[in-house]
C-alpha positions in Angstrom: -23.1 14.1 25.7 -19.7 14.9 24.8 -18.1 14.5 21.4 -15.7 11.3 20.8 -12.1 12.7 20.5 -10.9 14.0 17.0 -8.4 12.3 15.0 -6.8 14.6 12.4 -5.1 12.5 9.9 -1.9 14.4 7.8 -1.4 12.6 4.5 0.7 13.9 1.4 -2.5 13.7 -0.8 -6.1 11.5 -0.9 -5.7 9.8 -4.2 -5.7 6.3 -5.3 -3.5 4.2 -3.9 -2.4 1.7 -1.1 -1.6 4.5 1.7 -4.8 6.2 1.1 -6.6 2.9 0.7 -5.3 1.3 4.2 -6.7 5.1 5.5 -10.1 4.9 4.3 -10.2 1.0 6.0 -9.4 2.4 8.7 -11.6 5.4 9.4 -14.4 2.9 8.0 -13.9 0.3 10.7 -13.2 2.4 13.8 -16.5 2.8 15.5 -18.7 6.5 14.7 -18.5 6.8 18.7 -15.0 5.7 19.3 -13.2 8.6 17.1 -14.1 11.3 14.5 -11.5 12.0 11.6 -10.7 15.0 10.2 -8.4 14.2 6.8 -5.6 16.8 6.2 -3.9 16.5 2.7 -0.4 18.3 1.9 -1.6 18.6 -1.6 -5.0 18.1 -2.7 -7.4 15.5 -2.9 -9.7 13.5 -5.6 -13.1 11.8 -5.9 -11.0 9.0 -4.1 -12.7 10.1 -0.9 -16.1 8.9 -1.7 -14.8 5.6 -0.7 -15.3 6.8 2.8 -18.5 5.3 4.1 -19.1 8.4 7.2 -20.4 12.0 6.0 -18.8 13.4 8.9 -15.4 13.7 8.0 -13.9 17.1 6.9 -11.2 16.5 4.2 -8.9 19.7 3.7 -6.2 20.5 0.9 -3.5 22.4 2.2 -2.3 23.0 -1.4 1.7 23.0 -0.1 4.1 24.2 -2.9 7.4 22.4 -3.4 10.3 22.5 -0.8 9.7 24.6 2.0 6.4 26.3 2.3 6.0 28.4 5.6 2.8 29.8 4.6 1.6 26.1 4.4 2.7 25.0 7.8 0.8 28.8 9.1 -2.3 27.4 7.4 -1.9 24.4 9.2 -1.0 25.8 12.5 -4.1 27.8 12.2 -6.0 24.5 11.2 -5.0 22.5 14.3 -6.1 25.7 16.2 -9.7 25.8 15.1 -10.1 22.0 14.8 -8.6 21.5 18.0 -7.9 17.4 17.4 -7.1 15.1 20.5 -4.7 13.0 18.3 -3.0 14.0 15.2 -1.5 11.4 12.8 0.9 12.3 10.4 2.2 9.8 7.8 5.7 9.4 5.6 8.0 12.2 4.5 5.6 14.7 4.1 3.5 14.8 7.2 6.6 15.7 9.0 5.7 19.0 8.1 2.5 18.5 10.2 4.4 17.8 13.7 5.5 21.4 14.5 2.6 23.1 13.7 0.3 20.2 15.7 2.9 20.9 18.7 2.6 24.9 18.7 -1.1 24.3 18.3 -1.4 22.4 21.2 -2.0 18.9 20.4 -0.4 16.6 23.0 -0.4 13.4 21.0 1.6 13.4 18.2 1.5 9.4 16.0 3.6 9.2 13.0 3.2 6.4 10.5 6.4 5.2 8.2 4.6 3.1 5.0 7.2 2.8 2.8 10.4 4.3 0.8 10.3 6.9 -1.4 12.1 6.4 -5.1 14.8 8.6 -3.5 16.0 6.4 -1.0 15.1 3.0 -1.4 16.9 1.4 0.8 17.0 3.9 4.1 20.6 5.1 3.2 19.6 8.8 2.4 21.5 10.6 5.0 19.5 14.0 4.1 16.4 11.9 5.1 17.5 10.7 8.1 19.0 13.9 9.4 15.3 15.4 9.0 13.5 12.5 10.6 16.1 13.0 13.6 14.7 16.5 13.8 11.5 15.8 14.0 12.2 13.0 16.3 11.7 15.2 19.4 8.1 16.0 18.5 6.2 12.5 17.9 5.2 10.8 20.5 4.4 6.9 19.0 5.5 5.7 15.8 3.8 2.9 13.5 5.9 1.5 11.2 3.7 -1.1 9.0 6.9 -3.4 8.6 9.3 -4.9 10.8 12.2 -3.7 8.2 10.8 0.1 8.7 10.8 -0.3 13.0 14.5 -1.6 12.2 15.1 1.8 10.1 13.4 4.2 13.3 15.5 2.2 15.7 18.6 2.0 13.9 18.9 5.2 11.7 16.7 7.4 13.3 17.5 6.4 16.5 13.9 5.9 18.0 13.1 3.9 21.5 11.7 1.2 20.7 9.7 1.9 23.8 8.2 4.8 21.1 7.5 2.1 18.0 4.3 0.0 17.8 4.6 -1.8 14.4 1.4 -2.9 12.9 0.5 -4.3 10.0 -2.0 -3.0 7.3 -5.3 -6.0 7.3 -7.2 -6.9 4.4 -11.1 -7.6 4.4 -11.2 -11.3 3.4 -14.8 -11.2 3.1 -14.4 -8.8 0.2 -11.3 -10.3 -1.1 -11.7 -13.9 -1.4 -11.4 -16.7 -4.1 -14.2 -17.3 -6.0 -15.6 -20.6 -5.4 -15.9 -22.5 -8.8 -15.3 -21.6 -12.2 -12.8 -18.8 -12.5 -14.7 -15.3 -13.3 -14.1 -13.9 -16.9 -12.3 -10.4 -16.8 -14.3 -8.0 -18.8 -11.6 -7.6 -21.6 -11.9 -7.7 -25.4 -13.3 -10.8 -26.8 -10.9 -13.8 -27.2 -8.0 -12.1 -24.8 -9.0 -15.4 -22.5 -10.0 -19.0 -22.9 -10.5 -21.5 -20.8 -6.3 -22.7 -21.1 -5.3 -18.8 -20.0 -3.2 -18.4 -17.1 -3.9 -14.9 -16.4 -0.6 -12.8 -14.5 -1.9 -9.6 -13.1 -0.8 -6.5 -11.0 -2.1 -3.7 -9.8 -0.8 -0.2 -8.4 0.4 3.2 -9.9 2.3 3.1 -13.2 5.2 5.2 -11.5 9.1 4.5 -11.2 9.1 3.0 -7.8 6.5 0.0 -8.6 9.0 -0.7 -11.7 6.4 -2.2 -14.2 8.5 -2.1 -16.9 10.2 -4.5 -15.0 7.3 -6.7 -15.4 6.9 -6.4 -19.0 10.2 -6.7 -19.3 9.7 -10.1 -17.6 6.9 -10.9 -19.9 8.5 -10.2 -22.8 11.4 -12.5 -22.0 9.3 -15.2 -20.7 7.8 -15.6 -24.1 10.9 -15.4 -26.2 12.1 -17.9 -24.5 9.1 -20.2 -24.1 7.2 -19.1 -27.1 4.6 -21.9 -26.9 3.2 -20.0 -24.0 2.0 -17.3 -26.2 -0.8 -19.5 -26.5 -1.7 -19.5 -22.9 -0.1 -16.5 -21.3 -1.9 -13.7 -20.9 -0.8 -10.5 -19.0 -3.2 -7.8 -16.8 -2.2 -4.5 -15.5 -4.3 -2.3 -13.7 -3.6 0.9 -12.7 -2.5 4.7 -13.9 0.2 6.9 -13.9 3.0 8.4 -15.6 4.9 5.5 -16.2 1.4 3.4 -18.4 2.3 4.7 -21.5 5.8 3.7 -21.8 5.3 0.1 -20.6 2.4 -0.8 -22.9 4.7 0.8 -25.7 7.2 -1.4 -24.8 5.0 -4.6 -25.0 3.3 -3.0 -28.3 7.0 -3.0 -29.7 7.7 -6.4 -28.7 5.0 -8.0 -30.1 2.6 -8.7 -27.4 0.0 -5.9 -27.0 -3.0 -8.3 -28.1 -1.8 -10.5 -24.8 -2.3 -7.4 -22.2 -5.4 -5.9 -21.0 -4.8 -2.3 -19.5 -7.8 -0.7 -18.4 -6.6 1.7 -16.2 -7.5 2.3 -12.4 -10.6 0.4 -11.2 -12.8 0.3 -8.6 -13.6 -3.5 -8.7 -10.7 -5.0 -8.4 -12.0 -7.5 -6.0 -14.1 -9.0 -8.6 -11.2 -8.5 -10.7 -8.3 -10.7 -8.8 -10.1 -14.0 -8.6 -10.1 -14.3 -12.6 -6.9 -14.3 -12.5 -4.0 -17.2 -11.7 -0.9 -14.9 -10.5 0.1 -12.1 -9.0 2.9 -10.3 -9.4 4.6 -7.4 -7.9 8.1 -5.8 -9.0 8.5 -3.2 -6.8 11.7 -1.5 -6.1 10.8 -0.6 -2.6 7.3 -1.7 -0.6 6.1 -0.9 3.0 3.3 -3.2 3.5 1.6 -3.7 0.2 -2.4 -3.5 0.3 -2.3 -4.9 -2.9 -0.5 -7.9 -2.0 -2.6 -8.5 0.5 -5.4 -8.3 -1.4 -4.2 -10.8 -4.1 -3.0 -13.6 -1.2 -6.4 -13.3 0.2 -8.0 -13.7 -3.0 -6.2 -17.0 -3.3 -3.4 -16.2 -5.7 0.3 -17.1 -5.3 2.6 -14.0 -5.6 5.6 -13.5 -7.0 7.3 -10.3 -5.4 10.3 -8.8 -5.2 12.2 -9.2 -1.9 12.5 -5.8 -0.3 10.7 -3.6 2.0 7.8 -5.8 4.0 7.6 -8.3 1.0 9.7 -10.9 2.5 7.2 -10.7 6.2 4.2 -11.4 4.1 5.5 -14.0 1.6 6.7 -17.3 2.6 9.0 -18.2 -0.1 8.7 -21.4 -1.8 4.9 -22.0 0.0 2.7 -19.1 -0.4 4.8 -17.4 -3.6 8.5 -17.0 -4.6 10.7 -13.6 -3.8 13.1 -12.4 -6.4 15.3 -9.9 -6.2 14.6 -6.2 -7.4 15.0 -4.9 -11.0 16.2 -8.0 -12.1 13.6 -9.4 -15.3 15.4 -12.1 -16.2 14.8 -13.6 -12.7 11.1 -12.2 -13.2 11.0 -14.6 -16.5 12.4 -17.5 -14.3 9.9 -17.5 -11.9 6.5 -16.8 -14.2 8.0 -19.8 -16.3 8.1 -22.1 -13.0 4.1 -21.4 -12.6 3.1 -21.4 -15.6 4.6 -25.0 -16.7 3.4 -26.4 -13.0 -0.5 -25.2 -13.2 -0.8 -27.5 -9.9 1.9 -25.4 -7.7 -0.6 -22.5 -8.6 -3.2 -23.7 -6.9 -0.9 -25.0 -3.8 0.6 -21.9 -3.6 -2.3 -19.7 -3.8 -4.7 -21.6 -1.2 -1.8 -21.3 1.0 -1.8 -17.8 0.7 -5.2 -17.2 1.4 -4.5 -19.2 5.0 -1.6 -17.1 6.0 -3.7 -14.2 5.2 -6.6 -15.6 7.2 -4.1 -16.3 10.2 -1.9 -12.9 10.5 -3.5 -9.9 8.5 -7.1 -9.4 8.8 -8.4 -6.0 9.1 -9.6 -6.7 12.0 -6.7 -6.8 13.9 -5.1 -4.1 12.4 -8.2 -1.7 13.2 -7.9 -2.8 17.3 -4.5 -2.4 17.0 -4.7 1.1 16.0 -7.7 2.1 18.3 -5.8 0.5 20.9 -3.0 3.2 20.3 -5.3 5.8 20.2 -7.2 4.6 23.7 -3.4 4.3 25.6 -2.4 7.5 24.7 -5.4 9.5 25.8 -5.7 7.5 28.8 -2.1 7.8 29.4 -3.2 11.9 29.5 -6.1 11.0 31.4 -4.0 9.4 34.0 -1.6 12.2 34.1 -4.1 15.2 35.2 
């Protein structure tokens, strides 16, 4: 019995976050006799991969150097040519350097994913950027954008058919993020951070420039200058790591306020984790689709999130959460001051989240969507001996 047909997946690198996280869903999900995966990372990869629940898939470093790196795209060249994949699917900037190699190697179906914007060109206007997607143009066969703003920056700056573009959306798994029925969970943070009056903000994502959580404290900080009374209630959570952590918890130490944030670091429960909280937040200077706001809407929070990238697709502003523009903390303040003196409009808010999620971005769809790529191209081969 034959082999199913070999995916090799080109990411920049397998570490935590919502890219790598949206892979591992879906190499979970698609079926052990539909596809194998092989993973292919630019740089280098972390213990992050034990999230994958098959032991069949090969992960591979490619250890690229900065800039150009011929040797790295002769190493992959030679890759392709001993894996010999049916399908290879490069992601974002950096897998562009994937699509020659795959095409002198002989791999006829060539998918490239755009998830997001880079801190270097936030808004799509980097002409540098789009001069070298152009190039590359010539060698992908399908694109997936995962927002309806990134199929608008193929079609209109890169200049790809939309005949080429299937957008889909990243899914959540609402059975493992969900609200907790009842009481709301405790968080396991020092004793006394919480009481039963708290109204917990959280976020969650890599402490680095382009998630802007400085903005965020910033926004805290304001909030309770402003309304100190709420330094009784309000309490702040931020999970993640990166090179950014140190300066915003400095920040919040200076202010005043370190005793009313709880900074563990990454985690790996942060289902169990988004239910004890009341609000979500996310100040993000550019987003694709955000896995992490997905996860908090189906966890039943309401979201406030700043309005660029795919935010604006998944929120419905004014129902489900409340879109602010970018970089702008004093706006920020606004908006955690309109939930936290209306404790009903949290609740409205964040069970009407958890329906739109329910409705339009389970993982489900997402993973038929994508296997459905996968099927049309090799049949479209098939059809075409």
């Amino acid at each position: 019995m034959a082999s199913p047909p070999l995916i090799a997946h080109v990411i920049h690198h397998l570490w935590i976050g919502g890219l790598e996280n949206g892979l591992i869903n879906l190499i979970n999900r698609i079926p052990n006799e539909r596809y194998r995966h092989a993973i292919i990372c630019m740089d280098d990869f972390s213990d992050f991969r034990d999230r994958l629940q098959r032991d069949d898939v090969q992960i591979i470093a490619i250890h690229k150097k900065p800039g150009r790196d011929p040797v790295a795209k002769w190493r992959l060249f030679k890759l392709f040519r001993a894996l010999q994949p049916s399908i290879l699917h490069s992601r974002n900037l950096s897998g562009l350097d994937a699509l020659l190699p795959a095409y002198m190697a002989g791999i006829k179906h060539r998918v490239h994913g755009e998830h997001g914007r880079d801190i270097d060109d936030l808004d799509g206007s980097n002409k540098k950027l789009q001069l070298l997607r152009r190039l590359h143009r010539p060698l992908v066969n399908r694109y997936i954008p995962l927002s309806q703003d990134l199929e608008r920056y193929l079609k209109e700056k890169i200049g790809v058919d939309s005949a080429h573009i299937t957008q889909i959306y990243n899914g959540v798994d609402t059975d493992r993020f969900k609200p907790s029925p009842g009481v709301r969970p405790c968080l396991p943070a020092n004793e006394g951070f919480t009481d039963d009056k708290s109204i917990i903000i959280g976020t969650v994502g890599r402490f680095q420039s382009v998630k802007d959580q400085m903005n965020l404290a910033e926004g805290f900080i304001q909030l309770l200058e402003k309304h100190p009374d709420l330094k009784k209630t309000a309490r702040l959570v931020m999970i993640g790591d990166g090179p950014l952590r140190e300066s915003v918890l400095e920040r919040l130490n200076e202010a005043g306020y370190a005793n009313l944030v709880w900074a563990p670091g990454p985690r790996d429960d942060v289902h169990t984790l988004l239910p004890a909280m009341d609000l979500f937040v996310l100040p993000s200077l550019a987003e694709g689709i955000s896995n992490t706001l997905l996860e908090a809407m189906s966890s039943g929070l309401p979201v406030i999130a700043t309005a660029v990238g795919g935010n604006p697709e998944l929120i419905v502003d004014g129902k489900t959460g409340t879109l602010i523009p970018a970089a702008d903390s004093q706006a920020l303040a606004n908006a955690l001051a309109h939930y936290l003196w209306n404790r009903e409009l949290l609740k409205t808010h964040g069970t009407a989240a958890r329906e739109r999620i329910e409705e339009r971005f389970s993982i489900t769809a997402m993973v038929e969507q994508y296997i459905g790529v996968y099927d049309q191209m090799l049949s479209a081969s098939t059809r075409n001996l």
